[in-house]
C-alpha positions in Angstrom: -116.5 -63.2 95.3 -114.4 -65.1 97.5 -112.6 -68.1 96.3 -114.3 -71.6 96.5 -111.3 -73.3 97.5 -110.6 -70.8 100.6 -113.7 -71.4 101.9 -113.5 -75.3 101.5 -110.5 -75.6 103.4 -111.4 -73.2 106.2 -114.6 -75.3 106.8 -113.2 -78.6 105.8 -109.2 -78.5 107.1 -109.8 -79.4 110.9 -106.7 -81.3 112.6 -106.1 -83.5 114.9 -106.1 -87.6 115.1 -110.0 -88.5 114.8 -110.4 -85.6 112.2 -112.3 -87.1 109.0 -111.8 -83.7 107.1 -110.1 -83.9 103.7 -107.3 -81.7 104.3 -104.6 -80.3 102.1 -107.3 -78.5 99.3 -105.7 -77.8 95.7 -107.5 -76.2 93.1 -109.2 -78.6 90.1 -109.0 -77.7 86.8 -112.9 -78.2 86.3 -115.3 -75.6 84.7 -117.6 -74.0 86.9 -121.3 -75.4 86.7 -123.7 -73.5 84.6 -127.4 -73.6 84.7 -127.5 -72.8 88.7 -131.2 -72.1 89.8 -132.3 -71.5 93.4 -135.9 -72.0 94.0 -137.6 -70.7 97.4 -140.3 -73.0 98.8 -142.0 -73.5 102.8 -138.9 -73.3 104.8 -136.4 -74.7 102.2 -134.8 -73.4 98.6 -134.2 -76.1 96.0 -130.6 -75.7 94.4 -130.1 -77.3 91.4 -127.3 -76.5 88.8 -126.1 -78.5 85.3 -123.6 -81.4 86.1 -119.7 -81.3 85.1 -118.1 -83.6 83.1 -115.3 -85.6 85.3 -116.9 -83.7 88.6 -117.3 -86.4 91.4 -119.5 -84.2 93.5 -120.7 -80.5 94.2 -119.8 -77.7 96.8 -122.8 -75.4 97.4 -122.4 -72.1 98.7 -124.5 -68.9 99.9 -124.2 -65.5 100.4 -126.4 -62.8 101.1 -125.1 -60.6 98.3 -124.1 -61.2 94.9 -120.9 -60.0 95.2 -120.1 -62.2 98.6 -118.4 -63.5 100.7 -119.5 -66.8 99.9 -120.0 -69.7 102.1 -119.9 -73.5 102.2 -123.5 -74.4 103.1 -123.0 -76.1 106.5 -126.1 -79.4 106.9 -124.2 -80.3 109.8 -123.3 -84.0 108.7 -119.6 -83.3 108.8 -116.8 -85.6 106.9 -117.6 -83.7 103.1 -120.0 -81.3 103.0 -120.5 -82.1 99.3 -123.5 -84.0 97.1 -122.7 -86.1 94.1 -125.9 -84.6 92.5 -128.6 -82.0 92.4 -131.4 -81.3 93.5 -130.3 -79.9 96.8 -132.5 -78.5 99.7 -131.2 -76.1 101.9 -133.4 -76.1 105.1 -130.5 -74.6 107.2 -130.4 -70.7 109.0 -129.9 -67.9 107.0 -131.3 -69.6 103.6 -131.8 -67.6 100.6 -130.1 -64.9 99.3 -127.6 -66.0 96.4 -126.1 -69.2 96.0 -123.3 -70.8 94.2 -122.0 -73.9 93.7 -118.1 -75.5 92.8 -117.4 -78.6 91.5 -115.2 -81.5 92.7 -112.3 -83.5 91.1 -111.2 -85.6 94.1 -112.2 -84.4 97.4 -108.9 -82.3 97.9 -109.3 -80.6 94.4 -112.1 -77.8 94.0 -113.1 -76.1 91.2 -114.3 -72.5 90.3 -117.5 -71.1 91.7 -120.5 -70.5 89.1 -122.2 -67.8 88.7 -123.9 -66.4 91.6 -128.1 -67.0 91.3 -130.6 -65.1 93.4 -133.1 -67.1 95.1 -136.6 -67.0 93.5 -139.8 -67.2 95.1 -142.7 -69.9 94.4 -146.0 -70.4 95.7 -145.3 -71.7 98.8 -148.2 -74.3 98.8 -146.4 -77.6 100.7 -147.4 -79.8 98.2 -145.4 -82.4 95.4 -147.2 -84.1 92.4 -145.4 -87.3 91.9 -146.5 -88.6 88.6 -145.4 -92.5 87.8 -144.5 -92.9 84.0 -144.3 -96.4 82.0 -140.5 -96.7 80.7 -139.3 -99.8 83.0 -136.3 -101.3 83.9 -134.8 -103.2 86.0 -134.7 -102.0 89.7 -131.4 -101.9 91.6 -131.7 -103.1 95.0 -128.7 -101.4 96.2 -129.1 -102.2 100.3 -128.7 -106.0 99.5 -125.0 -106.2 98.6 -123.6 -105.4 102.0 -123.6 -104.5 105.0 -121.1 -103.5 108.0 -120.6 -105.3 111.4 -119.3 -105.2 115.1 -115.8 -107.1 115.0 -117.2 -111.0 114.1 -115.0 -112.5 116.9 -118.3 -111.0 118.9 -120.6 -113.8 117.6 -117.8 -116.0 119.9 -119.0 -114.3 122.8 -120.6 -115.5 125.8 -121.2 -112.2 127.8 -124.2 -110.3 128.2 -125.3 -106.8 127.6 -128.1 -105.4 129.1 -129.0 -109.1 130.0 -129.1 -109.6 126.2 -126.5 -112.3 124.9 -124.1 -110.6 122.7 -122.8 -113.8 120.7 -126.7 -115.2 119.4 -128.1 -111.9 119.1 -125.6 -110.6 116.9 -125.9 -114.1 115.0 -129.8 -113.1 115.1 -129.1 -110.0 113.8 -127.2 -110.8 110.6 -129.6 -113.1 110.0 -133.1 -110.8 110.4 -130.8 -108.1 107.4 -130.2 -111.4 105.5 -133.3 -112.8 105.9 -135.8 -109.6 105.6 -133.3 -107.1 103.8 -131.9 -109.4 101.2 -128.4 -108.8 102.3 -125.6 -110.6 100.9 -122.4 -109.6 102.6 -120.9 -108.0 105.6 -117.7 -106.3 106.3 -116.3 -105.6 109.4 -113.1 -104.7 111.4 -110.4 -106.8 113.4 -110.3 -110.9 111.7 -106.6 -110.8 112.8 -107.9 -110.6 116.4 -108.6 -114.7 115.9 -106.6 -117.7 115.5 -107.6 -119.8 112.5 -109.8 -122.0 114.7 -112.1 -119.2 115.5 -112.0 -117.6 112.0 -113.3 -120.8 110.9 -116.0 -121.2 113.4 -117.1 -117.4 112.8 -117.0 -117.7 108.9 -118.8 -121.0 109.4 -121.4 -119.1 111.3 -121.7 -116.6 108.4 -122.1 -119.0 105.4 -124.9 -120.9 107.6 -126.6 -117.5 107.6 -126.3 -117.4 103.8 -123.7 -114.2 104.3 -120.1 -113.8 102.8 -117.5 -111.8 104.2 -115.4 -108.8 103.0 -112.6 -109.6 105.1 -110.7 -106.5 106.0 -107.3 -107.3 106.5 -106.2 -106.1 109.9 -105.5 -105.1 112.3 -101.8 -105.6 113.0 -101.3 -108.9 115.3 -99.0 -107.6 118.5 -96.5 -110.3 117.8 -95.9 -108.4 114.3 -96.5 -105.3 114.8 -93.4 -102.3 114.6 -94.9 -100.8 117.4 -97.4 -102.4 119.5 -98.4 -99.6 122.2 -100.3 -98.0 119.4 -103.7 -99.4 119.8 -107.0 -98.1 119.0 -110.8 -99.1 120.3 -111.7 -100.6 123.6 -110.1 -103.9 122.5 -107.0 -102.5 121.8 -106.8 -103.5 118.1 -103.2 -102.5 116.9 -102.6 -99.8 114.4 -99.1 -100.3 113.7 -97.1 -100.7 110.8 -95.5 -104.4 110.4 -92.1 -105.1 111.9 -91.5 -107.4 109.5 -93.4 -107.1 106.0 -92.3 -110.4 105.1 -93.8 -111.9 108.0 -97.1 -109.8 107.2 -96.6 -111.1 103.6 -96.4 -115.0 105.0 -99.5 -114.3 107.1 -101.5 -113.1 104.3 -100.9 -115.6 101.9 -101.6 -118.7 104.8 -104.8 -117.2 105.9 -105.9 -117.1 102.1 -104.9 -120.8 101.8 -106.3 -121.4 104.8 -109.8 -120.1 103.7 -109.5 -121.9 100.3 -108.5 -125.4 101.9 -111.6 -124.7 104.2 -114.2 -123.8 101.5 -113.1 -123.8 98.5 -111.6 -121.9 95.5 -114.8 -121.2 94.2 -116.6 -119.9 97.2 -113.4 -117.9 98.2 -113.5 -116.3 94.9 -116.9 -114.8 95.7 -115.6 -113.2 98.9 -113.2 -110.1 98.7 -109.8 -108.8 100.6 -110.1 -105.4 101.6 -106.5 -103.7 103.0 -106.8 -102.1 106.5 -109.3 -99.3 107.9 -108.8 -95.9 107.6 -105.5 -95.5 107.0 -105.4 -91.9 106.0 -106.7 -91.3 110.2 -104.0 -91.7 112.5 -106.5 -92.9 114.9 -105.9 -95.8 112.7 -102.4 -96.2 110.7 -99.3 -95.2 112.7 -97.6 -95.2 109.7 -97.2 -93.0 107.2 -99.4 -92.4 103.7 -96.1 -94.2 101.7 -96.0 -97.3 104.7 -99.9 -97.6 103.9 -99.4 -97.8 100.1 -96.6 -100.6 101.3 -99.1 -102.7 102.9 -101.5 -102.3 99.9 -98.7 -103.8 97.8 -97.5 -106.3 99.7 -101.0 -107.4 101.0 -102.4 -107.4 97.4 -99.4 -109.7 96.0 -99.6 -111.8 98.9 -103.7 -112.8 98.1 -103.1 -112.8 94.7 -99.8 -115.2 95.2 -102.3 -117.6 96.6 -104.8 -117.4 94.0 -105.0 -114.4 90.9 -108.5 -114.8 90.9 -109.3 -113.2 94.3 -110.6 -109.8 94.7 -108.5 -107.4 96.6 -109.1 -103.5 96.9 -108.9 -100.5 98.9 -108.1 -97.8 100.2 -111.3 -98.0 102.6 -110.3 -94.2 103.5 -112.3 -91.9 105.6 -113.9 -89.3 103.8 -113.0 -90.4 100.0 -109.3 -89.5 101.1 -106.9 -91.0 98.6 -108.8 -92.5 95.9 -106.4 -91.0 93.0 -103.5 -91.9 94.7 -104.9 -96.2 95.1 -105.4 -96.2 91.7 -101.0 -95.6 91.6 -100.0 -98.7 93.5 -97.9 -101.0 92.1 -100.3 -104.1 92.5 -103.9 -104.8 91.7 -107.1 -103.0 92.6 -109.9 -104.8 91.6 -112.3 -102.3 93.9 -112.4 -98.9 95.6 -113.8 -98.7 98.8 -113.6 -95.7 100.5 -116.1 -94.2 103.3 -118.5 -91.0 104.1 -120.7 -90.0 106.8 -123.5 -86.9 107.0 -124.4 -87.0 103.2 -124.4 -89.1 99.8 -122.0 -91.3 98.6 -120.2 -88.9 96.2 -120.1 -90.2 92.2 -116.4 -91.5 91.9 -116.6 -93.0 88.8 -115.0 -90.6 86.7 -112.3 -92.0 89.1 -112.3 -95.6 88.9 -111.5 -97.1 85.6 -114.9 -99.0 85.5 -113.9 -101.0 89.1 -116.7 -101.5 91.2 -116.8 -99.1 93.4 -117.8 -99.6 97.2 -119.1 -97.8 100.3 -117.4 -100.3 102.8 -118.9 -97.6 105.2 -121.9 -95.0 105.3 -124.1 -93.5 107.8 -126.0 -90.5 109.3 -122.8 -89.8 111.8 -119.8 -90.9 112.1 -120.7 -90.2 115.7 -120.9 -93.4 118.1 -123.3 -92.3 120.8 -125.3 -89.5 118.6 -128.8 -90.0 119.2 -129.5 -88.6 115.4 -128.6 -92.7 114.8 -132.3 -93.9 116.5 -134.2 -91.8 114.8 -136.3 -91.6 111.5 -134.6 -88.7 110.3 -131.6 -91.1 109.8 -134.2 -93.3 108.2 -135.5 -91.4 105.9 -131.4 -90.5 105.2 -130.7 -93.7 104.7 -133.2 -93.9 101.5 -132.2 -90.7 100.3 -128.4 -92.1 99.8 -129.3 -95.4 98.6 -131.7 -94.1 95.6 -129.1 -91.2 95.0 -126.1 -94.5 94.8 -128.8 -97.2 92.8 -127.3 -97.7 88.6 -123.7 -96.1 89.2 -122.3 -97.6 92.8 -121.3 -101.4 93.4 -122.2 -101.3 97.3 -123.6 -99.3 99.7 -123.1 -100.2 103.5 -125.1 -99.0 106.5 -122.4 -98.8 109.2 -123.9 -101.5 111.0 -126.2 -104.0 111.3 -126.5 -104.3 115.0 -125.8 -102.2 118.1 -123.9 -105.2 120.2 -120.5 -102.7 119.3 -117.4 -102.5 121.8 -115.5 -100.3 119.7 -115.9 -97.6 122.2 -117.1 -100.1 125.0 -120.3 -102.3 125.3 -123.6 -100.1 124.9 -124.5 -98.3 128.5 -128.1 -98.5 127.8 -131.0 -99.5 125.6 -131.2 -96.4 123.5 -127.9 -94.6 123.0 -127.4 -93.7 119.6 -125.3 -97.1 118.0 -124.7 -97.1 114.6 -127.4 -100.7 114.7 -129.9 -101.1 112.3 -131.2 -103.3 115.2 -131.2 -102.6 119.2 -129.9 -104.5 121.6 -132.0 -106.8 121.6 -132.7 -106.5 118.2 -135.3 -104.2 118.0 -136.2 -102.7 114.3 -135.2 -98.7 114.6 -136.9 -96.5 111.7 -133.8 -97.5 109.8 -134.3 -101.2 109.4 -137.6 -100.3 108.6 -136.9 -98.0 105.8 -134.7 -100.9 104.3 -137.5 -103.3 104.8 -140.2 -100.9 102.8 -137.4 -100.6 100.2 -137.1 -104.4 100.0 -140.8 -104.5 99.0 -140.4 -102.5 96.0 -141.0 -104.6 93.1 -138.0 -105.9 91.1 -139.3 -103.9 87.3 -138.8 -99.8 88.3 -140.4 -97.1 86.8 -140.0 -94.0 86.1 -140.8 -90.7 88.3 -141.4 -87.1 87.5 -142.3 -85.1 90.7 -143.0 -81.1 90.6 -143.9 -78.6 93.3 -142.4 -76.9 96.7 -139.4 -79.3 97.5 -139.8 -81.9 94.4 -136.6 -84.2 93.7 -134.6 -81.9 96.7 -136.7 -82.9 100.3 -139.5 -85.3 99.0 -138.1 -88.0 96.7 -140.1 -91.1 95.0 -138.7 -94.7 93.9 -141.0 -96.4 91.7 -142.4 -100.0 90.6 -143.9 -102.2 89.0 -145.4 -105.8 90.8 -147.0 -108.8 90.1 -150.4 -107.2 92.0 -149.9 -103.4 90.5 -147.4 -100.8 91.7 -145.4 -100.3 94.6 -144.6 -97.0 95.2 -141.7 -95.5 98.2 -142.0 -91.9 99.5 -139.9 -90.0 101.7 -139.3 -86.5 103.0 -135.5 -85.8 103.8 -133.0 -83.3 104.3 -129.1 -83.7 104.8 -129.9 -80.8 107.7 -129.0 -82.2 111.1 -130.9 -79.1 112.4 -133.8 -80.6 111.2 -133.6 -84.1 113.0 -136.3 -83.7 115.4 -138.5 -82.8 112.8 -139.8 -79.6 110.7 -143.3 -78.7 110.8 -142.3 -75.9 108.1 -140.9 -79.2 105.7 -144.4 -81.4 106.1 -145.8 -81.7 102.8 -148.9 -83.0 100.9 -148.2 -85.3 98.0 -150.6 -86.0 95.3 -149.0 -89.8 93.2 -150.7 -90.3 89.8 -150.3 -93.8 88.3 -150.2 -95.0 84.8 -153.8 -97.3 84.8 -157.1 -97.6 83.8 -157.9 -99.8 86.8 -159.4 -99.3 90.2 -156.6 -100.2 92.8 -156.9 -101.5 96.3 -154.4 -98.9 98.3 -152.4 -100.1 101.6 -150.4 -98.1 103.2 -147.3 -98.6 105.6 -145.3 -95.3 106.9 -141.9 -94.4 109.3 -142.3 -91.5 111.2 -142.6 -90.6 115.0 -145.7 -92.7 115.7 -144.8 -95.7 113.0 -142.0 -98.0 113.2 -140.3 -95.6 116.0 -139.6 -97.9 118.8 -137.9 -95.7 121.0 -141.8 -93.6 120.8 -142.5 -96.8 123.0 -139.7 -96.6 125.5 -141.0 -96.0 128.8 -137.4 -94.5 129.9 -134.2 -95.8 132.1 -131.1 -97.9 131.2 -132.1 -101.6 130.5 -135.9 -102.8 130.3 -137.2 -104.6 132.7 -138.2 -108.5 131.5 -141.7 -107.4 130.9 -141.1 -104.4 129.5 -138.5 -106.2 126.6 -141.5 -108.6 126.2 -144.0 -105.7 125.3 -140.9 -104.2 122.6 -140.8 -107.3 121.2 -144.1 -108.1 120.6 -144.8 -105.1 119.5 -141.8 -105.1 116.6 -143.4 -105.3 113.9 -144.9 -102.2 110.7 -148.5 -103.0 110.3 -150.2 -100.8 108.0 -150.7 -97.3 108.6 -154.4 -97.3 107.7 -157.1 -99.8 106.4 -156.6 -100.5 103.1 -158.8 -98.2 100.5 -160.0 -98.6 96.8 -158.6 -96.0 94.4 -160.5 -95.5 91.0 -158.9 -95.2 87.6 -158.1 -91.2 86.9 -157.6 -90.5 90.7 -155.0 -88.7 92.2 -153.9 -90.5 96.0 -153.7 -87.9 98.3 -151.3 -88.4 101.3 -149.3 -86.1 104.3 -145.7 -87.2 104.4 -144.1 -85.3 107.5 -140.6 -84.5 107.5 -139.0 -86.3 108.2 -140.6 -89.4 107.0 -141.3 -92.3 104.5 -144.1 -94.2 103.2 -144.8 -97.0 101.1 -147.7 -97.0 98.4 -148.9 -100.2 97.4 -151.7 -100.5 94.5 -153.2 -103.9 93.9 -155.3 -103.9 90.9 -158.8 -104.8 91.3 -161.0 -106.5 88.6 
């Protein structure tokens, strides 16, 4: 067989400014994974292999004989094409044959291949039993702690886009995740574009909402910067290096006082400092690795100069770059925070020391303008990567909450693939959706055994009890970007058994292409016309999928779940 490592870096070692590719690959003294099974279903085989001790994610690889080459198994999401955990469903071309999988230290150190497994047939019969047991605990609403934003200077602004006022509808926005997704904080790039007057009024803004910031320390003022040519973004945020570092230093610590003068010690201390974006892109940082690891020094002494009991972390990387290497500094961490696109947050706690660990970024794409961002495949995505992070990550943050976004210039049209939970306009995509379902999951969860063609890989169950019965959320997912329009071969029929001896009323809500898919409503062109944005908002709301239904004790409920998509069982008991 070819080596694992080879084969990671000739996928993974790209170039180039904007590349989010891990790079220089050494080899991880990790065993290989043992137990590696490869189960052939309707147009997808299940992979699932033993965990390693220490591993932080998995590598999984095909070949078409046992004796290889061997291949990284390409689902098209790009950054790491890893998985903190098993199951996984290939969907992509060329599936079957013999697989293999590696395991990861950090994501520049790759372990040995296991042994190669044939794939094995099973009856191909579409169809998962999802079986609710009775062992409860408490459910970890994972999409509350945070979420990303648009630069917050833009809830300042006065100008339009697409006749839509960018200023109150991204207020509107942070409110409606807030308000209906229980969020708690957002993060977002580019406070150092404002003078403390405006930081003021857009923090202000923020609390009012019942939000608290993760201020992310930069960009680079142009009055300090080494180098202040080196811009990035439509607004020409500065990526340089400081000229002076105790200047940068004296600005730290007098925004931090500022803040605590303002609100208070108390409040501040539930906020966090977060050094910089992205360093390890030079897109980003036109320094060097060791002028980065500077900054995080003197950034972290100058917060924690103002007050030691304020939370400052980093390296809020691209692609889980330099995780080992933050946890070297010569000042505090009191979080990681890194960032990955195209798959699930990877499982870095063998990494972190027991800090909290945080996804200041996370998405479908990393692709601005990708239309894979409007559609219920990244919905269904989105679920997939929150129940995979719920119990052993801190935060998980959909990269962002609205598409008012200037990064790349002001949005060109209505539907044009921004990161937004919410249009222009703020129109619910499938994603908001899916969080919304997720938020009605009752607080007790319960635990789920599912079996059949796909179980656990594409369709996937999160479980719980409620005051009225059982809430129950389904979806049907792959991490196959080939698969985003949808796979008639991945549709699948799904039988859910509950633990009672009661009849229960049964309502229904799904996301798919004819539920909770606004952009199925969009009669076409750039902007809507004033009537037309008054039929998308009326109509922006999930009503039920069907009329409500009783289901008697000892009775399997029978539902289709196309793939993608995701629905939510609710059982109400009935006397």
């Amino acid at each position: 067989m070819n080596s694992a490592a080879d084969d990671w870096a000739r996928l993974m070692g790209g170039g180039g400014a904007q590349d989010r590719s891990p790079g220089v690959l050494v080899r991880a003294d990790l065993p290989a994974p043992s137990g590696v099974t490869a189960s052939a279903g309707r147009g997808q085989v299940t992979v699932a292999w033993d965990s390693v001790p220490e591993a932080i994610g998995y590598v999984v690889h095909r070949s078409e004989s046992r004796d290889g080459p061997f291949a990284v198994v390409d689902h098209g999401g790009g950054d790491v094409l890893a998985v903190p955990h098993g199951p996984y469903a290939d969907t992509t071309p060329g599936r079957g044959g013999w697989y293999a999988v590696a395991a990861l230290r950090t994501v520049n150190a790759l372990g040995p291949l296991s042994d190669p497994a044939p794939t094995t047939a099973r009856a191909e019969d579409a169809e998962v039993t999802v079986t609710v047991g009775d062992d409860p605990r408490p459910l970890h609403r994972i999409w509350q702690a945070m979420v990303g934003s648009e630069h917050l200077s833009h809830l300042l602004c006065t100008d339009t886009t697409g006749g839509r006022p960018i200023g109150t509808e991204l207020r509107e926005a942070l409110q409606r995740v807030h308000d209906e997704l229980g969020v708690r904080t957002v993060r977002a790039h580019h406070i150092l574009d404002s003078g403390f007057d405006d930081i003021d009024r857009i923090y202000d803004q923020l609390l009012e909402i019942g939000l608290r910031p993760v201020v992310e320390l930069g960009y680079m003022p142009p009055g300090l910067a080494a180098d202040p040519s080196r811009t990035v973004f439509a607004y020409r945020a500065v990526i340089s290096p400081p000229a002076d570092w105790d200047r940068w230093a004296g600005l730290i610590s007098d925004l931090v006082r500022h803040l605590i003068d303002r609100y208070g010690a108390a409040e501040v201390r539930e906020w966090a400092f977060e050094v910089w974006n992205e360093p390890n892109l030079s897109v980003f940082w036109s320094g060097t690795a060791a002028d980065y690891w500077r900054l995080y020094e003197v950034t972290a002494h100058a917060v924690k100069k103002v007050d030691p009991a304020l939370k400052v972390g980093g390296p809020s990387t691209a692609a889980v770059g330099w995780i080992d290497d933050q946890l070297r500094v010569d000042a505090p961490v009191d979080f990681l925070s890194t960032h990955v696109y195209g798959t699930l947050p990877l499982d870095l706690r063998p990494l972190a020391g027991g800090r909290p660990i945080w996804w200041t970024e996370w998405g479908v794409t990393a692709t601005h303008g990708s239309a894979i961002n409007d559609t219920v495949f990244a919905a269904a995505f989105l679920l997939k990567g929150m129940r995979s992070a719920a119990g052993r990550i801190d935060a998980l943050a959909p990269w962002v909450a609205s598409d008012h976004f200037e990064e790349l210039g002001r949005p060109p049209r209505l539907w044009h693939g921004g990161f937004g939970l919410l249009t222009v306009g703020n129109l619910a995509k499938p994603k908001f959706w899916a969080l919304a379902l997720a938020q009605r999951l009752g607080d007790t969860e319960l635990p789920v055994t599912l079996t059949g063609d796909g179980a656990g890989s594409l369709v996937e169950a999160w479980a719980s009890r409620t005051p009225e019965g059982f809430a129950v959320l389904l979806w049907n997912a792959t991490l196959d970007h080939g698969q985003a329009a949808g796979a008639p071969l991945l549709h699948r029929r799904v039988r859910l058994r509950v633990p009672s001896a009661q009849p229960h009323l049964v309502r229904l809500w799904r996301v798919d292409d004819t539920h909770g898919n606004p952009a199925a409503r969009w009669s076409g062109g750039d902007w809507p016309a004033p009537a037309e944005w008054e039929r998308l908002t009326t109509a922006d709301h999930l009503d039920e999928a069907e009329p409500p239904r009783l289901l008697q004790p000892g009775t399997d409920l029978t539902l289709d779940l196309p793939n993608p998509g995701i629905a939510l069982v609710s059982l109400e008991r009935q006397e």
